[in-house]
N, C-alpha and C positions, 0 to 999 in steps of 0.2 A: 417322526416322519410327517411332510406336511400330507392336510387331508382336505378333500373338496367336495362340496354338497350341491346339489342342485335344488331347489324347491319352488315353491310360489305359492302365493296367498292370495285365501278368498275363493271364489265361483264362480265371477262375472263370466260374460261371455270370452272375454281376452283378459289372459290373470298374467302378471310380471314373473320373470324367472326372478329370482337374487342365488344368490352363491354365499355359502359361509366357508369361509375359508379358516383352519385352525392350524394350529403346531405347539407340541406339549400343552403348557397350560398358562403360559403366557399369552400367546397370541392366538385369536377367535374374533374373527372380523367376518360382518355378515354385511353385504352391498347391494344395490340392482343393479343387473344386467343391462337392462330395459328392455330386455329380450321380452316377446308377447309372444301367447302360447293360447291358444283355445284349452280348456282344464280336460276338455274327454280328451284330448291329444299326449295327454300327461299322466305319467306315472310320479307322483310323488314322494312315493313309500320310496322308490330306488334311485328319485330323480334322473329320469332318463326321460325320452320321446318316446312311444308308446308304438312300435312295429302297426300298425296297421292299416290296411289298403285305401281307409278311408284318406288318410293323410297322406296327399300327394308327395309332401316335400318332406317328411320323415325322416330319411337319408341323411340330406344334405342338411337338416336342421339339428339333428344330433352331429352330427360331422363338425359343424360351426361349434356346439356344447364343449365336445371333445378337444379342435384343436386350443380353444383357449383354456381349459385347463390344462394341460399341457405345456403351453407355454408359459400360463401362470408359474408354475411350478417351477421350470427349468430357470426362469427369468429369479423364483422366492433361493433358490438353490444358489443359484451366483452371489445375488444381492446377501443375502443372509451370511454366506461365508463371510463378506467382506465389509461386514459390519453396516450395511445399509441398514438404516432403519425399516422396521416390517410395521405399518400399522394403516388405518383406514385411508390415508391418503395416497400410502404407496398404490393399494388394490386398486385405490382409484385410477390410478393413472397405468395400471395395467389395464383397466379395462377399455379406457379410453384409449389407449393405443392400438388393441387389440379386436375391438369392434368399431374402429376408426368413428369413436365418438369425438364432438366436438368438446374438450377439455375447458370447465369454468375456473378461473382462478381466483384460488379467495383471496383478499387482499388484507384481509384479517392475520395472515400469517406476515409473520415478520419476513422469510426469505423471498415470498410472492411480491410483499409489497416493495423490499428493494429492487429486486428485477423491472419495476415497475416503475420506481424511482431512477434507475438506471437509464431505462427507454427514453425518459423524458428532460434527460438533462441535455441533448442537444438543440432541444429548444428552449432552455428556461433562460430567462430573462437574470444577467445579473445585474451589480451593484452600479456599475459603472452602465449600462444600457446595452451592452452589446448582450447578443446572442448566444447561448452555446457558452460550454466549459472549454478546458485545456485537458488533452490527452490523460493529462497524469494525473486531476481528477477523475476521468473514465478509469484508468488503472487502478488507482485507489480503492473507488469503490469496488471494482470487480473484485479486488483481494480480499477489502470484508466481508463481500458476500460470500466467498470461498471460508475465510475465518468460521464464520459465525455457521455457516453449512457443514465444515468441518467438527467444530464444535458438538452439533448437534447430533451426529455420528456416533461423538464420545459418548456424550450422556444417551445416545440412544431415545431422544425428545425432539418431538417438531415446534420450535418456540413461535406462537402468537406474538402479536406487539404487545398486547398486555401480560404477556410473559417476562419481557424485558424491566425489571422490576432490581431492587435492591440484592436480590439472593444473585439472580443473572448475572451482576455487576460481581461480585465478588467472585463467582465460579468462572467466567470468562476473564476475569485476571490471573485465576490460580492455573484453567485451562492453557493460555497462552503464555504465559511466562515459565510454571513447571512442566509443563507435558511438551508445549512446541518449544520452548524456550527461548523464548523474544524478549529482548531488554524490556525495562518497565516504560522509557518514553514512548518504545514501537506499539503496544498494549496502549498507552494512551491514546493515541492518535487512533486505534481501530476505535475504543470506545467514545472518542470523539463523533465520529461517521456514521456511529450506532446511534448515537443524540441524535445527530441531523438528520436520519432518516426520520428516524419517530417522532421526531417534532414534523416532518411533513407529512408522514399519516395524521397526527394528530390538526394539523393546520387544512387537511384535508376531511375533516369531523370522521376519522375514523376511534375506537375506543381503542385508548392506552393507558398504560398503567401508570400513574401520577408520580409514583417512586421516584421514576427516572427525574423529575423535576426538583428533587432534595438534594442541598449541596454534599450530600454523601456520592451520589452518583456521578461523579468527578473523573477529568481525567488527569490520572498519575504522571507523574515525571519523577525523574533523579537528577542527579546532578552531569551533564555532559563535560567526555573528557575527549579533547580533538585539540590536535597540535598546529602551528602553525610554524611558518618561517619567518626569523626575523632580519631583517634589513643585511645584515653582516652575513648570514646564511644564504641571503640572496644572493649574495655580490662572489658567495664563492661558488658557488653553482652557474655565475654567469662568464665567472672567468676562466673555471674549468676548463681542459685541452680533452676534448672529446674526439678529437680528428680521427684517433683509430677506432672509433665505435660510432657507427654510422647511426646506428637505430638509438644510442643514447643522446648522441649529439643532436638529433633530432626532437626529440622527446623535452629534453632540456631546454631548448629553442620556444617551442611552444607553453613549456612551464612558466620562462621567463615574460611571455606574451601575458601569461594569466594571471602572473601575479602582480602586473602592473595594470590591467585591465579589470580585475573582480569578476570577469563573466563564467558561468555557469559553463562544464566540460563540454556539452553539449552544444554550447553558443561557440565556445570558442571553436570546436575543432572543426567548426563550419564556416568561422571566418573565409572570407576569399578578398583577394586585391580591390574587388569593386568596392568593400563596405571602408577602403582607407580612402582618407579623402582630406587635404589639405594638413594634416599630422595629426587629424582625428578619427577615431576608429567607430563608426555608428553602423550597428544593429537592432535588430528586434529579437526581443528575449522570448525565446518558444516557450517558455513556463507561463508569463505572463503577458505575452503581446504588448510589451512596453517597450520604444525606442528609447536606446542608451545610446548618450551620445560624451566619449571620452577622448581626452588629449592623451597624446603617444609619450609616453614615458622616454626621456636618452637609449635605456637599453633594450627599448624596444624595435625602435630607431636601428639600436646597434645590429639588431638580430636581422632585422628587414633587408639593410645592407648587404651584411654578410650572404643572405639566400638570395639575394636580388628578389625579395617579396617576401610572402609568406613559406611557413617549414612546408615540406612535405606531408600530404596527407595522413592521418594515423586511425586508428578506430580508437573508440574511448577506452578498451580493455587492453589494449595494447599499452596506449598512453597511461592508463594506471599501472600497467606491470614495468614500465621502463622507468618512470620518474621515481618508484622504491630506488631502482637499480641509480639510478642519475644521483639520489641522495645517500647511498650505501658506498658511491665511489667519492661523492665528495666529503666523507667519512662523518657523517650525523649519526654518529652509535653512542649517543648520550641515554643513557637509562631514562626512562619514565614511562609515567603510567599513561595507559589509553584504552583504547578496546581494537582489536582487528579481527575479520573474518575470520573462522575456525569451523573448521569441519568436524563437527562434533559426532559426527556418525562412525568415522573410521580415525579411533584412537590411533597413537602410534606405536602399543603392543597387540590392538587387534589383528586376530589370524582372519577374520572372519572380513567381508570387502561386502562394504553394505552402501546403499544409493548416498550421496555426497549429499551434505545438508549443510549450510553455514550459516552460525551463528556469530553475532560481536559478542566477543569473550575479553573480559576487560582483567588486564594483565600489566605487569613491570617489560617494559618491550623496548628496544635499542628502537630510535626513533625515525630512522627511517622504513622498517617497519610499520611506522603507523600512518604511513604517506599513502595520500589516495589521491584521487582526483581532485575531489570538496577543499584540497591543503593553498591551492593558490587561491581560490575567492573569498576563503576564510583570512588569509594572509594579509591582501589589499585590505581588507576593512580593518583587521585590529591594527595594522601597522599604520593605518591613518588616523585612528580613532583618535581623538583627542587634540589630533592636530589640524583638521580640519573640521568646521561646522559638520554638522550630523548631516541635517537638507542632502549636501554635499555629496557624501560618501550613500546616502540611500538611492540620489538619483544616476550615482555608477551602479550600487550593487540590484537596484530596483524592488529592494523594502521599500511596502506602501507605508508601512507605519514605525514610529520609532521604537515601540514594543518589537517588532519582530525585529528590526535591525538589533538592537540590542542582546536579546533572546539568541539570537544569531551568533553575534561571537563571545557570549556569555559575560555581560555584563550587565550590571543593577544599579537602581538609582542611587547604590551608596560609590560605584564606579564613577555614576557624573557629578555627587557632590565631592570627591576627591579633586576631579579638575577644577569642580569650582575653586575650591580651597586652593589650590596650586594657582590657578591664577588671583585670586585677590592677596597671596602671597609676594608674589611680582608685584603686582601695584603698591601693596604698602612696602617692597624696599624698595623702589621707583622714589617714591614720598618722600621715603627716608635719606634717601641720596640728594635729591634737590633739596631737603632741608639744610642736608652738610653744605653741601655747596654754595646754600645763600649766606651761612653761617659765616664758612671761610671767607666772604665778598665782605 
């Protein structure tokens, strides 16, 4: 059972309460108040206020002692069941809640200083001079702050920045991959975020642990496995007789929009008639504030027609549950591998109906199953890949760089020395042919 102490130290004419707060024999956390106490006013031995006439506000000064133990407790009782961490910091922040102290933040702590990192990215300066992040930066971060808070729950530890250290690296991949169970690229990318925060404590001369700066401290990848459509799988999907399925025939419509467009679900399903403009379709990409500016494909054309404009509005969860459906009728149940969402919480011989959790669970899967939204802008790049300049196909899909465009639809520089080769293969039977030719002359 937890237990609470009242004391204070010293003689002076005004001595400071503190409070030792214990439970079994792990936890023994002694604090101040900053509660002040004349010492004849104090019983020590019992820690209490000391009943006497002298002490006008007696009462209400032990009454103030009393309600926040009390609510210390009830507040250690909650938190403790549910795995919150119990140690000096928490007390801290009960107390400053609790005797509406003004709360110091150390920024020595790794979750303080992201919070902090957080605040400040709508106004940091990027690369390009503009202001301010993108949404989905702000989201990012907020989920590793959650990760790594999370985390810290498990191990029952408040991590410092200079905790973040080679052992950190290793148990935050074992934590998120075995226990949450997030592929190994999604654990990359958190322990990316982890860099970049500590590198701005650090660029901010806060002390960090130098670990993090050893090429062991890396973020992980595997190999990505994501499907795409190819050109013939287009044309059956677009020739499809959808008439009696209203919400697939729609669905379809706008798949066809995307996979001759390359734009992100998000861009596209906000297309509206003002951004078509002479049989070019110009937007600004909400990811990156980059104006794309594309020519209209024939079947895009064709689709425009047929609606007299654009499809019917859709939300993006709709549009990913209908376009499985749009690719299961136009019969794409070819075997392969991939990964799709699975609800790993409630098996399908669980009697037991526990919170919905989904993980990408990489499997042998009939592939329209593996269709998601990401399958038409993933589509436009590899199916142009090679056939048009890279320039080309980055300033549709709005890769700044040709690493991420590539990175993107998984290919390596041994994919662009193959084109090379394929084209100085052309040229030398080009060579070869005008040789004959002059030959036969």
């Amino acid at each position: 059972m937890a237990s609470f102490k009242f004391f204070t130290k010293g003689n002076g004419n005004l001595s400071t309460i503190y409070v030792r707060f214990y439970h079994g024999r792990k936890i023994d956390i002694t604090k101040s108040t900053s509660l002040l106490i004349n010492p004849k006013f104090w019983n020590n031995t019992k820690g209490v206020v000391k009943q006497i006439s002298e002490f006008s506000d007696k009462i209400n000064f032990q009454k103030k002692l009393s309600d926040l133990e009390n609510a210390i407790i009830d507040n250690f009782n909650n938190d403790y069941a549910n795995g919150i961490i119990i140690n000096a910091e928490w007390l801290e922040v009960q107390l400053n809640k609790h005797l509406n102290r003004k709360e110091i933040t150390d920024l020595n702590y790794f979750i303080n200083y992201a919070e902090n990192y957080l605040k400040k990215l709508p106004s940091t300066k990027r690369h390009d001079g503009k202001m301010g992040v993108t949404k989905a930066t702000i989201t990012k971060i907020k989920t590793v702050i959650k990760k790594v808070t999370d985390y810290e729950k498990h191990f029952k530890k408040k991590l410092l920045l200079t905790d973040i250290n080679l052992k950190f690296h290793e148990n935050f991949i074992y934590y998120l991959h075995d226990i949450e169970k997030l592929n190994f690229n999604t654990v990359g990318k958190y322990i990316q975020f982890v860099k970049t925060i500590v590198y701005d404590a650090k660029n901010h001369d806060l002390n960090i642990n130098h670990e993090i700066e050893k090429k062991e401290f890396k973020q992980i990848r595997e190999k990505t496995t994501f499907v795409t459509l190819s050109e013939n799988e287009i044309d059956l999907i677009f020739n499809k007789d959808f008439s009696d399925k209203p919400s697939l025939d729609n669905a379809r419509n706008w798949l066809i929009i995307g996979v001759w467009t390359g734009a992100r679900a998000g861009d596209l399903l906000n297309f509206t008639d003002k951004k078509i403009n002479n049989n070019f379709i110009e937007y600004v990409a909400q990811k990156t504030q980059q104006k794309i500016v594309i020519p209209m494909h024939w079947q895009v054309k064709a689709i425009l027609e047929k609606c007299n404009g654009l499809p019917h509005k859709i939300s993006t969860q709709k549009y990913n549950d209908y376009i499985k459906l749009v690719c299961q009728e136009v019969g794409l149940n070819e075997l392969i591998e991939g990964s799709k969402s699975v609800d790993i919480n409630n098996k399908e011989n669980s009697k037991i109906k526990k919170p919905k959790i989904f993980r990408k669970q990489k499997d042998i899967y009939k592939k329209w199953e593996l269709v998601s939204t990401h399958i038409a802008r993933r589509s436009f790049a590899t199916n142009h890949y090679g056939k048009l300049p890279t320039p080309v196909l980055m300033s549709a899909t709005g890769h700044t760089t040709e690493k991420m465009f590539l990175a993107y639809i998984g290919k390596s520089s041994i994919d662009n020395a193959e084109i090379l080769r394929t084209y100085w293969n052309k040229l030398e039977q080009i060579k070869e042919q005008k040789t004959v030719l002059q030959i036969a002359n």
